[in-house]
N, C-alpha and C positions, 0 to 999 in steps of 0.2 A: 282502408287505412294502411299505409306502407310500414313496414317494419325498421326503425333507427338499429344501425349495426353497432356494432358494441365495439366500445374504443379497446386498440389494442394496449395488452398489459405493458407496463416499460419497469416493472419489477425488476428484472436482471438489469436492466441500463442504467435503474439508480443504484441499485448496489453496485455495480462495478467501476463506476463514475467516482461514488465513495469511498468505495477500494481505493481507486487509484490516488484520488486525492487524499487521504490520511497514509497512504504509503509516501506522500512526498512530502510530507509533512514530517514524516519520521526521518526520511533519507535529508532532506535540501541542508538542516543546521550541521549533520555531520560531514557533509562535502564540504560545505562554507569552511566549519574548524580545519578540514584536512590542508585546504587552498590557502587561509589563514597562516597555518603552522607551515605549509612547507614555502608558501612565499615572504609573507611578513615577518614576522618572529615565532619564532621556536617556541617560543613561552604558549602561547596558544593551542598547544597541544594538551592541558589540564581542563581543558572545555571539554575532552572528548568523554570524559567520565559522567558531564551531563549528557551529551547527545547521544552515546550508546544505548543510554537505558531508554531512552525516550524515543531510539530508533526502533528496538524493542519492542518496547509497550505497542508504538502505530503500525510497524509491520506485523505484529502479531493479530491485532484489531484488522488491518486491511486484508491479511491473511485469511481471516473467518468473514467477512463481507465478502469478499471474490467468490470464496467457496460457498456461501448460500449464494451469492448474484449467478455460479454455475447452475445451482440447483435449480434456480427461478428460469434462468435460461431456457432449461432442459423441459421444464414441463410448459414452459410459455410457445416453445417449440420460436425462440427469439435470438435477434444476434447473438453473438459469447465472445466477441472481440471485448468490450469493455471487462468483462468477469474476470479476463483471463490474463488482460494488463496489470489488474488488480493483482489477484493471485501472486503473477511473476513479482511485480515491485514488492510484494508484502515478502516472497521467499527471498529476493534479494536482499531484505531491510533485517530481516530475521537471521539467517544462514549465517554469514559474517559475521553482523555482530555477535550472536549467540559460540562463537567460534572462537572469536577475541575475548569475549567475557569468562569464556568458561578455559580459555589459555591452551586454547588448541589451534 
């Protein structure tokens, strides 16, 4: 009887797959306001007050999905390209805004 080899884990690929998608989830509404405000009307600029914190919230979430999708990575001994997109777009989605919010 031959031995069935054990499928390989894709732990880190879904988390960072995750990552990346609820990090663009957080970014995509406040570049739309930004393109909004700086080509259509001005006025469009009091939306950013929702898409800030909501940029927040999902880079902060995509943030902690990269960083276990590294951890999964690491012990899956498996890609780290997807973890590490994550990561980046969640510190992008966080950094700034957290910068702007807090009026620095």
């Amino acid at each position: 009887m031959t031995q069935i080899s054990p499928l390989p884990r894709r732990r880190a690929f879904g988390c960072g797959v995750a990552a990346t998608a609820v990090a663009l989830v957080g970014i995509l509404p406040t570049v739309i306001v930004f393109v909004l405000a700086g080509t259509a009307d001005p006025n469009y600029g009091w939306l950013l007050f929702v898409t800030l914190p909501l940029a927040l919230l999902f880079g902060g979430i995509a943030l902690i999905l990269g960083i276990i999708g590294l951890v999964f990575a690491r012990t899956d001994r498996s890609g780290y390209a997807w973890p590490v997109i994550g990561v980046v777009l969640g510190a992008v989605s966080v950094l700034p805004t957290a910068a702007f919010l807090m009026g620095g």
